[in-house]
Every structure is written in C-alpha cells, then in structure tokens.
N, CA, C and O atoms as CSV, one atom per row, in Angstrom:
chain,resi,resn,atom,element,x,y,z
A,1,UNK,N,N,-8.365,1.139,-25.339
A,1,UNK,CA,C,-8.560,2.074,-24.249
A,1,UNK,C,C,-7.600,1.704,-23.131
A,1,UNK,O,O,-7.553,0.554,-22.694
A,2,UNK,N,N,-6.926,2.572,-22.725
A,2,UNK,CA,C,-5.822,2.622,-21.611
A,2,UNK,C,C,-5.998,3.237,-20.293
A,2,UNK,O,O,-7.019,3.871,-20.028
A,3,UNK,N,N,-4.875,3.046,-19.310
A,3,UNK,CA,C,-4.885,4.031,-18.655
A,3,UNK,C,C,-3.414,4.015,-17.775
A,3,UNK,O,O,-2.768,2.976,-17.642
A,4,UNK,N,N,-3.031,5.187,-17.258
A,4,UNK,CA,C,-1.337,5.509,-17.044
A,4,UNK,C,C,-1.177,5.238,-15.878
A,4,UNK,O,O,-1.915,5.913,-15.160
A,5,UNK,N,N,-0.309,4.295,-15.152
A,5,UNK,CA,C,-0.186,3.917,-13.714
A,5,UNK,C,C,1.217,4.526,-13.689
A,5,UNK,O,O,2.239,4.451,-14.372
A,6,UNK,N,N,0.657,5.380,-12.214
A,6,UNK,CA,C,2.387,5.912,-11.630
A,6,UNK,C,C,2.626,5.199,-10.300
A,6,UNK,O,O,1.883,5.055,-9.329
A,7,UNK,N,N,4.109,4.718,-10.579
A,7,UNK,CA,C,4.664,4.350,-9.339
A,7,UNK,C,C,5.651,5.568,-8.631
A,7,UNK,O,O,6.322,6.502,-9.069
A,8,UNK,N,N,5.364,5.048,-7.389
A,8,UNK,CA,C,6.521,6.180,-6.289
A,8,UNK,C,C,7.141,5.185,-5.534
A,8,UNK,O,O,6.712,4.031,-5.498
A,9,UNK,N,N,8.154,5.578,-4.912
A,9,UNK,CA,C,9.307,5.425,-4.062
A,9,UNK,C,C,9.417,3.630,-4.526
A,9,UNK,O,O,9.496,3.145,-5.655
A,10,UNK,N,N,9.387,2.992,-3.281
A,10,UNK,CA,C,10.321,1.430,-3.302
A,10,UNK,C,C,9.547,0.922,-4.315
A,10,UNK,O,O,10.164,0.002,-4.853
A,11,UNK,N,N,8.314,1.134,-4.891
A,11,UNK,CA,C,6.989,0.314,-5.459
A,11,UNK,C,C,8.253,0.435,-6.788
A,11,UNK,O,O,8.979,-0.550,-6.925
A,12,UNK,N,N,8.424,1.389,-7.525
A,12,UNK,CA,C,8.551,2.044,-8.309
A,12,UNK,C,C,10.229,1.052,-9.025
A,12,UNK,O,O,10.522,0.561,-10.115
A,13,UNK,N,N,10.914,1.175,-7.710
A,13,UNK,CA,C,12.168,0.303,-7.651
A,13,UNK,C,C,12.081,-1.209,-7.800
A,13,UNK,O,O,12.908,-2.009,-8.237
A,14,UNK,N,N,10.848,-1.383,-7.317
A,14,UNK,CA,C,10.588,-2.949,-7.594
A,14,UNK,C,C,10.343,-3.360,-9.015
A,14,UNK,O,O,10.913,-4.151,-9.766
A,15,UNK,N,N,9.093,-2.400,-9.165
A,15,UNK,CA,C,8.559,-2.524,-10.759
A,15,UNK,C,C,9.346,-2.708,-11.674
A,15,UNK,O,O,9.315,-3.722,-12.371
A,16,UNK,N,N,10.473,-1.428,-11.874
A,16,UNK,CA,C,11.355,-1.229,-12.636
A,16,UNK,C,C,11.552,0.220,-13.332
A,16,UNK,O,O,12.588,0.577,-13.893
A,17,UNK,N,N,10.336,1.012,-13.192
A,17,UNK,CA,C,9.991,1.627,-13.749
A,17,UNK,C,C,8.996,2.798,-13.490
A,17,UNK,O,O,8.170,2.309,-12.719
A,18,UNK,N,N,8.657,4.064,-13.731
A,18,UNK,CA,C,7.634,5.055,-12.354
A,18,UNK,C,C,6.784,5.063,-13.365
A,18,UNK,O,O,6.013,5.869,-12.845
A,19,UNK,N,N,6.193,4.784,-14.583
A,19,UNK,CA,C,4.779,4.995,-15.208
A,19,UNK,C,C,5.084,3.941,-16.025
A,19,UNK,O,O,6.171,3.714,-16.555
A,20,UNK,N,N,3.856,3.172,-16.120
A,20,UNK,CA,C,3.528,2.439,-17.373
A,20,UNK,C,C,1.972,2.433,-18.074
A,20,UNK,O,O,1.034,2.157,-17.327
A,21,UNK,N,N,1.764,2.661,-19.150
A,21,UNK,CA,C,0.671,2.538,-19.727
A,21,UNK,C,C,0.014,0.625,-20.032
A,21,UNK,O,O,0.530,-0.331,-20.611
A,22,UNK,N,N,-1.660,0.854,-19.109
A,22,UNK,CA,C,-2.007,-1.069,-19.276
A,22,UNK,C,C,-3.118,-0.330,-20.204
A,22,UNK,O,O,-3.731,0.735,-20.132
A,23,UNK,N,N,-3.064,-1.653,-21.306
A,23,UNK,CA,C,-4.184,-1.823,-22.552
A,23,UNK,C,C,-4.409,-3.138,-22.455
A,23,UNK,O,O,-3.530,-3.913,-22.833
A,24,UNK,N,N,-5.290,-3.486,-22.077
A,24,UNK,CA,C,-6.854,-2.811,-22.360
A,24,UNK,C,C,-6.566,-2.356,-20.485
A,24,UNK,O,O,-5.847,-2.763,-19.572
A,25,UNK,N,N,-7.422,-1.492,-20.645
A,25,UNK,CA,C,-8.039,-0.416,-19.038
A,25,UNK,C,C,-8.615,-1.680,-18.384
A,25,UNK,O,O,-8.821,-2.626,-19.144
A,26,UNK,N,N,-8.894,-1.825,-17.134
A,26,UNK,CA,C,-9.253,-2.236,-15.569
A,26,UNK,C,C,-10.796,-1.630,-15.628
A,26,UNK,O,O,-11.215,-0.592,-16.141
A,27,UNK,N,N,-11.207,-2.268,-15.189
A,27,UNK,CA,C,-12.690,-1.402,-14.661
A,27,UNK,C,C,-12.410,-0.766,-13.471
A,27,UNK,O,O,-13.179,0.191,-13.377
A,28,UNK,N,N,-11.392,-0.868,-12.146
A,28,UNK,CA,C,-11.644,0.203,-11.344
A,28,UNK,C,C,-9.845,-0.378,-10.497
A,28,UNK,O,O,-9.342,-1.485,-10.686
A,29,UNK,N,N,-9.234,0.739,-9.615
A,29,UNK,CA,C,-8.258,0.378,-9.350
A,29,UNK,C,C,-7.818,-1.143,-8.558
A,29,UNK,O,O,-6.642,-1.343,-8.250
A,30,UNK,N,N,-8.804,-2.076,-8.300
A,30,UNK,CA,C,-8.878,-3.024,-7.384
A,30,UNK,C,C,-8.485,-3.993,-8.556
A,30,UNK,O,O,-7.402,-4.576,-8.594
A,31,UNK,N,N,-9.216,-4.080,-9.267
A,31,UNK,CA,C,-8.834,-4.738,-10.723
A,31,UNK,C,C,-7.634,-4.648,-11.265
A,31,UNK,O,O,-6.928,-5.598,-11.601
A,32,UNK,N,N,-7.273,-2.982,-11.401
A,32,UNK,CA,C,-6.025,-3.006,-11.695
A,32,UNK,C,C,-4.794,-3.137,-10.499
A,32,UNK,O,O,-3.854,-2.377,-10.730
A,33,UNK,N,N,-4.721,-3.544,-9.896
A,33,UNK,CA,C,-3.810,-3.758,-8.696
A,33,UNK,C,C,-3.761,-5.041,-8.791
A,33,UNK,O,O,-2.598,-5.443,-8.774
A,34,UNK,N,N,-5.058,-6.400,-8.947
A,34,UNK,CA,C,-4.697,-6.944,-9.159
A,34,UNK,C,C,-3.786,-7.732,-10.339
A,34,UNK,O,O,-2.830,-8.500,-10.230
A,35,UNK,N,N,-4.568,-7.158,-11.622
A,35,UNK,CA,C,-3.515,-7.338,-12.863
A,35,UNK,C,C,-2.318,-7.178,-12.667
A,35,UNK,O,O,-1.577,-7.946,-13.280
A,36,UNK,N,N,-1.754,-6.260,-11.861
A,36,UNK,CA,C,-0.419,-5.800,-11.688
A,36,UNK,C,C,0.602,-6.352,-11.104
A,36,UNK,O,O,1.795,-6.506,-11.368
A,37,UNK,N,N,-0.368,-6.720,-9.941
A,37,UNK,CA,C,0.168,-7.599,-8.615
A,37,UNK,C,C,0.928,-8.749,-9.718
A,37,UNK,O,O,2.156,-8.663,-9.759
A,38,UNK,N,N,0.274,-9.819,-10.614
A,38,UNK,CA,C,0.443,-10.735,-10.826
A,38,UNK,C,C,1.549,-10.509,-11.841
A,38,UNK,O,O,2.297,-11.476,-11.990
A,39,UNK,N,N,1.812,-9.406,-12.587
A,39,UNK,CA,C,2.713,-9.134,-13.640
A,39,UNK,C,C,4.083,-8.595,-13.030
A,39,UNK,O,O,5.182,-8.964,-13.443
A,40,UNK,N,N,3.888,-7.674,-11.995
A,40,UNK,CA,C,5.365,-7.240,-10.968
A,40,UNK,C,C,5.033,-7.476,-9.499
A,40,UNK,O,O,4.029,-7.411,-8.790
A,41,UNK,N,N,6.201,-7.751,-9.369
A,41,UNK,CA,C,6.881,-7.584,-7.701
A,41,UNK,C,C,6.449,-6.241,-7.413
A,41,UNK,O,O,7.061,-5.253,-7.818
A,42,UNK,N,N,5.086,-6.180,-6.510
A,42,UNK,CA,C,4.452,-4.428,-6.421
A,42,UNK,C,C,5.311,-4.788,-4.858
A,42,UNK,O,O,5.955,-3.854,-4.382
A,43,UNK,N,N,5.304,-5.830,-4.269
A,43,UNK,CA,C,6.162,-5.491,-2.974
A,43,UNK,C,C,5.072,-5.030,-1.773
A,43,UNK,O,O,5.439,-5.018,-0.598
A,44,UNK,N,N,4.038,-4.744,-2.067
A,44,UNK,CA,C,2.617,-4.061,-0.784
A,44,UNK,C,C,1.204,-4.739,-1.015
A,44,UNK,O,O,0.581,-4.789,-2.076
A,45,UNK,N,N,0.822,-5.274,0.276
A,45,UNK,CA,C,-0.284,-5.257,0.185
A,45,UNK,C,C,-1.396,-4.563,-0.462
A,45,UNK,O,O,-1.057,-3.428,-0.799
A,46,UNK,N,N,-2.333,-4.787,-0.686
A,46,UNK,CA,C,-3.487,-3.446,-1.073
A,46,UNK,C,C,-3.515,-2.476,-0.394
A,46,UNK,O,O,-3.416,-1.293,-0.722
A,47,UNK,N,N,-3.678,-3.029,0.775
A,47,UNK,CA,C,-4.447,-2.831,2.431
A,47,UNK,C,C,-3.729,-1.631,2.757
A,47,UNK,O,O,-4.175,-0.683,3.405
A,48,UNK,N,N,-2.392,-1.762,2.177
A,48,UNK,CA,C,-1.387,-0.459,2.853
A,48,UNK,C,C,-1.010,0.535,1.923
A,48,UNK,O,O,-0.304,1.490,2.246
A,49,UNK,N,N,-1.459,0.350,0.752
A,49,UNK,CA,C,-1.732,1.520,-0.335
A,49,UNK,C,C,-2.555,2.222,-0.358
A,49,UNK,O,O,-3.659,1.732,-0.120
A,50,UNK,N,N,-2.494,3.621,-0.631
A,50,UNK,CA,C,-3.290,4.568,-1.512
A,50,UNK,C,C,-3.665,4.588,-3.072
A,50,UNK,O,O,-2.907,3.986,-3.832
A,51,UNK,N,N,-4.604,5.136,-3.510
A,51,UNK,CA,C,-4.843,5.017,-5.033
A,51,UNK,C,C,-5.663,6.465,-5.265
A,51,UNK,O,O,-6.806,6.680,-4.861
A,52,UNK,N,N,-4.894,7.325,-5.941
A,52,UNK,CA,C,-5.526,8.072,-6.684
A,52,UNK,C,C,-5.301,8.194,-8.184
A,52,UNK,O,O,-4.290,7.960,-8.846
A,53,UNK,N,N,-6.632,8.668,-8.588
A,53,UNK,CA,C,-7.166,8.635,-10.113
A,53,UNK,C,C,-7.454,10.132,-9.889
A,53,UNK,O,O,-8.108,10.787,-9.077
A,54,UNK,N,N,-6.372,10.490,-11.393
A,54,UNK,CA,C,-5.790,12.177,-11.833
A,54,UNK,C,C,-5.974,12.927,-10.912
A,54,UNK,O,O,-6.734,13.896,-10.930
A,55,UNK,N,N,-5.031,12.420,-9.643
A,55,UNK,CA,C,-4.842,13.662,-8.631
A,55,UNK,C,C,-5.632,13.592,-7.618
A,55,UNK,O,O,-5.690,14.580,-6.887
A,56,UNK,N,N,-6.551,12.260,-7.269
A,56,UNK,CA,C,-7.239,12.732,-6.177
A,56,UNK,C,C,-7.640,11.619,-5.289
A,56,UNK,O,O,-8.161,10.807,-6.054
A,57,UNK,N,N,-7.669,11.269,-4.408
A,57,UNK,CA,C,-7.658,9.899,-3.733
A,57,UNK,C,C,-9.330,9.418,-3.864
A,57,UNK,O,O,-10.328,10.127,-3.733
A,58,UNK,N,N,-9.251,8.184,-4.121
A,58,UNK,CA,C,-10.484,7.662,-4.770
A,58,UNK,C,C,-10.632,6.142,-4.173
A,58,UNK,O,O,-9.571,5.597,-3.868
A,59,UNK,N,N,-11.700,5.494,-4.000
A,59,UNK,CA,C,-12.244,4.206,-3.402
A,59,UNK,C,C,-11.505,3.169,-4.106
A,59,UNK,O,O,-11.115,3.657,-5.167
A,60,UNK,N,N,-11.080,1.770,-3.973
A,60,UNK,CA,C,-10.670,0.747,-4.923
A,60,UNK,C,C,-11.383,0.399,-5.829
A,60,UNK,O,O,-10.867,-0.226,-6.756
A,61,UNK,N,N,-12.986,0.737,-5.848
A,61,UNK,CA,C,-13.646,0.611,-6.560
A,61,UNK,C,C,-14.353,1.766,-7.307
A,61,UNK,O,O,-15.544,1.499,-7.472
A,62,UNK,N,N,-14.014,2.886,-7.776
A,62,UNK,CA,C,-14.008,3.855,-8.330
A,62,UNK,C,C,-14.168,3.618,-9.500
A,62,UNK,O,O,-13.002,3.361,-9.797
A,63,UNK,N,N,-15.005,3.447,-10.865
A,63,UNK,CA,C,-14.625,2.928,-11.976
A,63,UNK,C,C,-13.669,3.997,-12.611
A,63,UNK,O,O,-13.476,5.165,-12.274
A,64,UNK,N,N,-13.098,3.215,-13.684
A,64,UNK,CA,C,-11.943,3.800,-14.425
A,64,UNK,C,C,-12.206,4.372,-15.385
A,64,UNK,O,O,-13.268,3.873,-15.756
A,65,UNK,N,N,-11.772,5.526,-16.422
A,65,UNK,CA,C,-12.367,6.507,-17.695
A,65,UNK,C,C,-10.897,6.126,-18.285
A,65,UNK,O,O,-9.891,5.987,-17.589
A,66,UNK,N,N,-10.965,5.980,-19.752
A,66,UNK,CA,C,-10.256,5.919,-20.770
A,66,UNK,C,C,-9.340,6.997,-20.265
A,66,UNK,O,O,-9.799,8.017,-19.751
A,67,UNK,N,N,-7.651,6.722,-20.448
A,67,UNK,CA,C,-7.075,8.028,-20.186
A,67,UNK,C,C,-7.232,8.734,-19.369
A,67,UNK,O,O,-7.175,9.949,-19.560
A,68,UNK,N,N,-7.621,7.898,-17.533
A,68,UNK,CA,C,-7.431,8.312,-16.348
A,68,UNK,C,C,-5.639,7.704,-15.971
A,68,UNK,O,O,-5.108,6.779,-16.586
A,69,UNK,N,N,-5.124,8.322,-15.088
A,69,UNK,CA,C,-4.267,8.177,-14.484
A,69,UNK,C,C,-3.797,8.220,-13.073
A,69,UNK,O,O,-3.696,9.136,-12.256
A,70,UNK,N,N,-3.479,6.635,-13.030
A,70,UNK,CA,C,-3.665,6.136,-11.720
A,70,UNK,C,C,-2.506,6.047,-10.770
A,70,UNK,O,O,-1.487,5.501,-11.193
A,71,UNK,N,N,-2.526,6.531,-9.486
A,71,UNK,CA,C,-1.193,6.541,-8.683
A,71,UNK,C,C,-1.316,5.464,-7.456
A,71,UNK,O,O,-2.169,5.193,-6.611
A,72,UNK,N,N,-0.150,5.043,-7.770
A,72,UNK,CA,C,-0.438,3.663,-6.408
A,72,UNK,C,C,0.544,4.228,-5.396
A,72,UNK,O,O,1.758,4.340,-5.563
A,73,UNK,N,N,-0.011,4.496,-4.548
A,73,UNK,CA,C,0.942,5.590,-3.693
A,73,UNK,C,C,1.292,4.369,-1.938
A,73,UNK,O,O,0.475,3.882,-1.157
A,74,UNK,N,N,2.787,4.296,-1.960
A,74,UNK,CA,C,2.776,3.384,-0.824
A,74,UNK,C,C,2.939,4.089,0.783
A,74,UNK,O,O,2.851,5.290,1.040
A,75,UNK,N,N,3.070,3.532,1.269
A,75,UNK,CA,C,3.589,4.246,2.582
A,75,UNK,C,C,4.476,5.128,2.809
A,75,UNK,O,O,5.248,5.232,1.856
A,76,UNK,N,N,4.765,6.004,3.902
A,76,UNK,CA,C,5.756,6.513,3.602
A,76,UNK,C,C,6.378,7.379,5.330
A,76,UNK,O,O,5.888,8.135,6.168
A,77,UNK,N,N,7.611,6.717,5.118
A,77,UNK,CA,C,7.536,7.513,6.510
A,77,UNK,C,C,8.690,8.591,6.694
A,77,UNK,O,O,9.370,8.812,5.691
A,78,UNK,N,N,8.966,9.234,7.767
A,78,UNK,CA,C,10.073,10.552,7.659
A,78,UNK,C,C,9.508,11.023,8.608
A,78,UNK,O,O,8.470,10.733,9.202
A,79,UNK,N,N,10.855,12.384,8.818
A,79,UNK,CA,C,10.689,12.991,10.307
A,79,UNK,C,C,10.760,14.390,9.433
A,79,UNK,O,O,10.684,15.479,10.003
C-alpha cells in the first residue's frame, strides 16, 4: 500500500524530483514528512509547510488511505 507525494517549487529542486511514490504508506502526513525529511534535503521546516491530501488542505495528522496523494506545498511569495 502506497501513496504519491508531490513536490512544488525549491522543495521539488532539492528533492530531485516533483512526485515520488513511498511503499509502505505513513499513517498520516506528519509521519510522512518525517520519513522524508530523513531520506531528502526537503530544505523546510514542517512549521512552514502546507499539506494537502487529493486536493485539499488537511491537518498533519489526517490519517492516510491507500492511493491518497499528498502535496507538500512550501511557501511562496510574489507580487
């Protein structure tokens, strides 16, 4: 059981890469942030991320469904 993490902007540049599929699944995005943290240079705190699961902004502790897809969305600024 999986689930699809998308990266955006600098996160994405760090990683290496804008989606990767983790097996085995996280129980909820806090979990998976940390798995992640420890495997790439995510480059952001938690604290200053967003996380939505398929499209919709959701708690760090949200549990996770087989074949949800998760966006770690960083800051972002512009005029």
């Amino acid at each position: 059981m999986s689930v699809t993490v998308l990266y955006f902007a600098r996160m994405a540049e760090l990683v290496g890469c804008r989606e990767e599929v983790v097996d085995p699944m996280p129980l909820d995005p806090a979990q998976l942030f940390r798995d992640l943290d420890r495997r790439h240079p995510l480059g952001f705190p938690r604290e200053s991320l967003r996380v939505a699961v398929n499209d919709r902004l959701v708690a760090w502790e949200s549990p996770l469904q087989p074949g949800d897809v998760v966006a770690l969305i960083p800051p972002v600024s512009g005029g």
